[in-house]
C-alpha positions as a LaTeX table, in Angstrom:
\begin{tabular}{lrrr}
\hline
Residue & $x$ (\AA) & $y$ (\AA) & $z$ (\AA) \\
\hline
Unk1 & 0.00 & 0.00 & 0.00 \\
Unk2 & 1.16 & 3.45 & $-0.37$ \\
Unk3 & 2.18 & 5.73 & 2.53 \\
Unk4 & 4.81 & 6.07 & 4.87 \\
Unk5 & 6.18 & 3.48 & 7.00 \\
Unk6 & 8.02 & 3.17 & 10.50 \\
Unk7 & 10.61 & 0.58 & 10.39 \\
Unk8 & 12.06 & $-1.11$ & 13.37 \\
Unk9 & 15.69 & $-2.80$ & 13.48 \\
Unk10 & 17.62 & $-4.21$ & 16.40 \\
Unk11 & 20.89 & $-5.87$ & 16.82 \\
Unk12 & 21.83 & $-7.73$ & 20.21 \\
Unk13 & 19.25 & $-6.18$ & 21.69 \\
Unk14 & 19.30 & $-7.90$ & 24.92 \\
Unk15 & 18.02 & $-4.92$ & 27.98 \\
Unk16 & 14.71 & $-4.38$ & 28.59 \\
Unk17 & 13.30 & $-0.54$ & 28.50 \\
Unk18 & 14.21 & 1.86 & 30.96 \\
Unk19 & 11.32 & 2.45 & 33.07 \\
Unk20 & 10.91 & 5.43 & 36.24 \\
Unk21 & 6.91 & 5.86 & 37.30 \\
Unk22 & 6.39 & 9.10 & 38.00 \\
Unk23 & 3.26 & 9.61 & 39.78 \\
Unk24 & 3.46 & 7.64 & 43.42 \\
Unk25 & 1.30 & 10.44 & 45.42 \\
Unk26 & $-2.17$ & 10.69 & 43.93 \\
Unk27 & $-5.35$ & 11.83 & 45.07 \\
Unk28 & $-7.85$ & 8.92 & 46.47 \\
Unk29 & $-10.40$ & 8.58 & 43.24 \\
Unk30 & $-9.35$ & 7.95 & 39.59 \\
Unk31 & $-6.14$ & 9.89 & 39.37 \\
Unk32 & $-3.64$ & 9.99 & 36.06 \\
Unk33 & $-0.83$ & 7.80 & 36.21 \\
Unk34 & 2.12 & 8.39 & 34.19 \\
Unk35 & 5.40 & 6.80 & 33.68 \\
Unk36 & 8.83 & 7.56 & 31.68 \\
Unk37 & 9.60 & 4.23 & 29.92 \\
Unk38 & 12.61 & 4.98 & 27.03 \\
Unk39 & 14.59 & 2.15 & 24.99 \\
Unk40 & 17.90 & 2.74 & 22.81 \\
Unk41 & 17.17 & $-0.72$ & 21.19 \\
Unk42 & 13.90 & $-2.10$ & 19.06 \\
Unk43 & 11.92 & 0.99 & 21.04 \\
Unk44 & 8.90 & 0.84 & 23.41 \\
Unk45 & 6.13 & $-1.31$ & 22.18 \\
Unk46 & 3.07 & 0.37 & 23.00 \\
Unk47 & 0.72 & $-2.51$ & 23.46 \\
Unk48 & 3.09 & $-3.87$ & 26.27 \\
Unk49 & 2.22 & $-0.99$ & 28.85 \\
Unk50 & 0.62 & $-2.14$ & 31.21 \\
Unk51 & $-0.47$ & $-1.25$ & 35.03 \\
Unk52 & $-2.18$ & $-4.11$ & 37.20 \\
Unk53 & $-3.59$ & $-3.32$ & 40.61 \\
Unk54 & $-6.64$ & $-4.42$ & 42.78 \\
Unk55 & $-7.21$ & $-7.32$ & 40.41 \\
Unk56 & $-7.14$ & $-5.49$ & 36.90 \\
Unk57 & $-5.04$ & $-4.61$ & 34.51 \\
Unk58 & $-5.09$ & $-1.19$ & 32.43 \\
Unk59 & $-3.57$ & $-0.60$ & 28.83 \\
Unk60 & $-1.61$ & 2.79 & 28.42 \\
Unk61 & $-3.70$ & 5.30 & 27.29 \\
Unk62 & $-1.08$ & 7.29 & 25.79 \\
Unk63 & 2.75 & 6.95 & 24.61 \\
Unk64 & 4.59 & 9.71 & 23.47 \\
Unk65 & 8.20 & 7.98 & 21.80 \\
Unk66 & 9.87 & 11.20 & 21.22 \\
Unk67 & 10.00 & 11.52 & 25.02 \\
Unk68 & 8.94 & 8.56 & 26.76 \\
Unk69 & 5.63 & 9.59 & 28.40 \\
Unk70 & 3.37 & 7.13 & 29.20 \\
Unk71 & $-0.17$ & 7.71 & 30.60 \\
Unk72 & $-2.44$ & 5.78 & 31.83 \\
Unk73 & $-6.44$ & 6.74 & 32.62 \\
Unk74 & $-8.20$ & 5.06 & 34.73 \\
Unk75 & $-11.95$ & 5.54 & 33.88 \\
Unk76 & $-14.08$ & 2.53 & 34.44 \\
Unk77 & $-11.17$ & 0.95 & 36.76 \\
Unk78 & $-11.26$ & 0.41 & 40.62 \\
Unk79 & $-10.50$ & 3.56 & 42.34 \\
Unk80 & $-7.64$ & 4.24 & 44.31 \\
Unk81 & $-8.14$ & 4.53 & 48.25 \\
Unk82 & $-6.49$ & 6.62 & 50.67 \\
Unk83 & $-3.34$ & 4.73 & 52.14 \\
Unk84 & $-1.07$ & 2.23 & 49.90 \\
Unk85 & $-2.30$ & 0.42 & 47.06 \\
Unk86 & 0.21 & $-2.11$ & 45.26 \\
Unk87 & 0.70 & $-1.68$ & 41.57 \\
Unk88 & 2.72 & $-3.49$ & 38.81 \\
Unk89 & 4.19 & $-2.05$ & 35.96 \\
Unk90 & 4.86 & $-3.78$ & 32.89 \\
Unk91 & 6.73 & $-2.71$ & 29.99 \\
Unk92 & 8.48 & $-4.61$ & 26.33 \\
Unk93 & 10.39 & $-3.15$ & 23.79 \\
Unk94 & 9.73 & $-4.74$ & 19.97 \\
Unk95 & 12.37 & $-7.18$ & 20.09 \\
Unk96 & 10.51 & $-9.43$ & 23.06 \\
Unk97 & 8.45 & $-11.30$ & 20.39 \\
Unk98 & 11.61 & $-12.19$ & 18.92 \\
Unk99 & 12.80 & $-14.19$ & 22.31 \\
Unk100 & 9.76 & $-16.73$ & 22.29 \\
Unk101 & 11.85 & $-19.34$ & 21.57 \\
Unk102 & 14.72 & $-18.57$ & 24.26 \\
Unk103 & 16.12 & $-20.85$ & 26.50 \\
Unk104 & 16.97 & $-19.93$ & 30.13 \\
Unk105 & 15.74 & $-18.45$ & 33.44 \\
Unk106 & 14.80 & $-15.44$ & 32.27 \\
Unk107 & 11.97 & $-15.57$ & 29.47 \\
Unk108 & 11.19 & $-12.18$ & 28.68 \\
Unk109 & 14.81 & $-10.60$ & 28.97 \\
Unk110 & 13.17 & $-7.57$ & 27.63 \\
Unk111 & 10.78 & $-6.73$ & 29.57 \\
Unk112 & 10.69 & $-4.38$ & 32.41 \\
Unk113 & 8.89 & $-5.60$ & 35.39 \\
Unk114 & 8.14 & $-2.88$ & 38.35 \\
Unk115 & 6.38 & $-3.52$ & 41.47 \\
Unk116 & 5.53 & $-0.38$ & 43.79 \\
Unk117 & 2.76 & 1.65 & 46.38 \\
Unk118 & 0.73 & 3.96 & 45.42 \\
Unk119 & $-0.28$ & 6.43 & 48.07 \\
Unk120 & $-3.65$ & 7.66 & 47.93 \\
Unk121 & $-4.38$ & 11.10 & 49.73 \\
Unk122 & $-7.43$ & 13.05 & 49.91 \\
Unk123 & $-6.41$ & 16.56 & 49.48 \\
Unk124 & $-4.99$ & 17.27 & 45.96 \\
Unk125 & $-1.75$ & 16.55 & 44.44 \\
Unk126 & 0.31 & 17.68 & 40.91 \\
Unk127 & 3.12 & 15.85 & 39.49 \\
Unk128 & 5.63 & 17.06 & 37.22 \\
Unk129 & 5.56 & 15.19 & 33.75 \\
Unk130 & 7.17 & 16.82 & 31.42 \\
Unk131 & 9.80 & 18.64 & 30.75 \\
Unk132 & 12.39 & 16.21 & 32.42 \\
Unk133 & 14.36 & 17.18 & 35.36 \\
Unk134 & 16.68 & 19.91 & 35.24 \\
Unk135 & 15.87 & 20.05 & 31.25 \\
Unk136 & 17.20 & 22.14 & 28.64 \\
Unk137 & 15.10 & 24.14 & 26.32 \\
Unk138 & 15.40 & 26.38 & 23.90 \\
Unk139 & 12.70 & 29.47 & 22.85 \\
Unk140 & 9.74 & 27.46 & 24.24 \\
Unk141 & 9.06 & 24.17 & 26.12 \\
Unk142 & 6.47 & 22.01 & 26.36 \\
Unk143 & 4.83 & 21.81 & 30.20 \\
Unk144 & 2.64 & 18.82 & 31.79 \\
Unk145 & 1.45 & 17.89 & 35.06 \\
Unk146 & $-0.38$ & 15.45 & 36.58 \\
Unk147 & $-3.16$ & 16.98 & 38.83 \\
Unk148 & $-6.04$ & 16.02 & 40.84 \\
Unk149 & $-8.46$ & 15.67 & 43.86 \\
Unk150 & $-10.25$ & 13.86 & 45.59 \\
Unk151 & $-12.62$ & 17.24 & 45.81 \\
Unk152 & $-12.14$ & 17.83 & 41.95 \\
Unk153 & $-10.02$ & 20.25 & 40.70 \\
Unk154 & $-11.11$ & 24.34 & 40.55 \\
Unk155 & $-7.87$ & 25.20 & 38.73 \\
Unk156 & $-4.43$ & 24.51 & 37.69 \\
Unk157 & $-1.91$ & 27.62 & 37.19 \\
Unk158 & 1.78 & 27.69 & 35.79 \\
Unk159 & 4.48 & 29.87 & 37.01 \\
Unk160 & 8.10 & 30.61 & 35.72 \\
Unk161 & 9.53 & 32.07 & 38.92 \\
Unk162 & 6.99 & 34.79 & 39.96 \\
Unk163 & 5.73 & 35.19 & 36.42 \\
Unk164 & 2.32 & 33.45 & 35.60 \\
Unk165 & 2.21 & 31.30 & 32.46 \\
Unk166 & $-0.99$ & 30.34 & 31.71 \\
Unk167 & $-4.18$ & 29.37 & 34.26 \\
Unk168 & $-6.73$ & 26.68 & 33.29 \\
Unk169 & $-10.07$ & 25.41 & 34.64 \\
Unk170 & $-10.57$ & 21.91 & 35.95 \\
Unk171 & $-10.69$ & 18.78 & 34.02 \\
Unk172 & $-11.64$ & 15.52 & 34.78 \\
Unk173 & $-9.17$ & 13.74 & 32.92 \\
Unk174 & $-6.79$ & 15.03 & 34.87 \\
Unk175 & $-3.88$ & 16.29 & 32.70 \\
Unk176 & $-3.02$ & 19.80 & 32.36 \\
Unk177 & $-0.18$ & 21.02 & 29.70 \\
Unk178 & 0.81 & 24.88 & 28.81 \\
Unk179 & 3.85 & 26.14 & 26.19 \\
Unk180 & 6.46 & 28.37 & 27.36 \\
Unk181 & 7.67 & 30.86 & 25.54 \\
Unk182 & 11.10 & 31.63 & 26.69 \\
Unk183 & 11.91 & 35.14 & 25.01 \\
Unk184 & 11.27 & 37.08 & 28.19 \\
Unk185 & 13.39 & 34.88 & 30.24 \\
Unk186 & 17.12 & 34.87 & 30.36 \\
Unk187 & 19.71 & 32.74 & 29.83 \\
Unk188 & 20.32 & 29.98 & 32.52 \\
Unk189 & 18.36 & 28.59 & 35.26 \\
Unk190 & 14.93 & 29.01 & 36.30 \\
Unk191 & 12.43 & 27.50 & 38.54 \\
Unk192 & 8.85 & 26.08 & 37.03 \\
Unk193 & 6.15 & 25.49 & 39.22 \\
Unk194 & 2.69 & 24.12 & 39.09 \\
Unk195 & $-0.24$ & 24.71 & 41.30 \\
Unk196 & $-3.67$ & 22.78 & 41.98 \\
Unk197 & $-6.37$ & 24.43 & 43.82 \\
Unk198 & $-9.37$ & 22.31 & 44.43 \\
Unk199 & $-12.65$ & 23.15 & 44.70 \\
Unk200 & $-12.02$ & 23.94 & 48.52 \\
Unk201 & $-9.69$ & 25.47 & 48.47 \\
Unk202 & $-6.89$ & 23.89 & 49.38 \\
Unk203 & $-3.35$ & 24.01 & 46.93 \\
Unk204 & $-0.34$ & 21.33 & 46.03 \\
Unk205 & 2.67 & 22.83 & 44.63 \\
Unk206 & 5.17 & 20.89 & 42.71 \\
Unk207 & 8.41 & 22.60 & 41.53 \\
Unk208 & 10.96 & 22.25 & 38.41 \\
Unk209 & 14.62 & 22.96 & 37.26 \\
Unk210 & 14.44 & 24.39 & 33.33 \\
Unk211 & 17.85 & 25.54 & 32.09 \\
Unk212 & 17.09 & 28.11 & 28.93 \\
Unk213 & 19.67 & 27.69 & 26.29 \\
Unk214 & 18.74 & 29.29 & 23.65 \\
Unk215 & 21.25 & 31.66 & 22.08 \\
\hline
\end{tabular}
């Protein structure tokens, strides 16, 4: 057929992806969770993401390859209580169908296995997603959080330093992205932060290193 294709090629490709979950505080209720899972090899497969917890197990809702963001949603699923929940984290890169017919004690070598505790809260909470830490950008940058309460959410704000970026209402899905434009900012480092206010009130504050580069 005609169109463009994506091709994927792998030699001794033998690690699984690199995988860091991101979002380990979240409000009691149906929260975002959001991982960074990167590969140098065959690259992420998308249909391997998966989280498991309370007795089900939830496909990624999102992957971003360019820089590893993975998001899950979890309308329809179990909530999350206050206190620990255990979740599992699963996560293949293209080359694990390849290894079906391996030999050894380990029969997915590339697959990323994670086991961890959520904890559930019920005031609200923001998470960093993107950029990275202590990221580089150049005349604008792409921002995301993670935000949410078990109140609901009145609105989410963006700050570099004392200087407001953008404000935004509530969602219920839960994810909240702005661009900055770096023009008025200088050279070096500067301080991003993100701010929930829920529908009482009450505010989580979650802070980031950006380092402007641009010439």
């Amino acid at each position: 057929m005609r169109g463009l294709y994506v091709l994927h090629s792998w030699q001794n490709d033998v690690t699984p992806p690199r995988l860091r979950f991101l979002t380990r505080r979240v409000s009691a209720g149906r929260p975002v969770l959001a991982a960074l899972v990167t590969d140098r090899g065959a690259g992420v497969d998308p249909l391997s993401l998966v989280v498991g917890y309370r007795q089900s197990l939830l496909l990624a809702a999102l992957s971003d390859p360019s820089s590893g963001l993975v998001v899950w949603l979890l309308d329809g699923a179990p909530r999350i209580r206050k206190g620990k929940t255990a979740l599992a984290v699963i996560a293949s890169d293209y080359q694990e169908s390849k290894n079906v017919d391996q030999a050894g004690e380990n029969i997915l070598p590339n697959t990323a296995f994670r086991r961890l505790r959520l904890r559930g809260v019920a005031g609200p909470t923001v998470t960093w997603l993107l950029p990275r830490s202590v990221a580089w950008v150049g005349k604008s940058a792409f921002l995301a959080v993670a935000g949410s309460s078990s109140r609901g959410v009145r609105s989410v704000a963006f700050f570099a330093g004392q200087r407001r970026i953008s404000k935004q209402k509530g969602r219920r899905i839960g994810l909240y992205s702005t661009r900055w434009t770096t023009r008025k900012a200088g050279r070096g480092r500067h301080v991003l932060r993100a701010v929930v206010t829920d529908r009482h009130g009450l505010r989580a504050h979650a802070l980031r290193v950006g380092r402007v580069c641009r010439p």
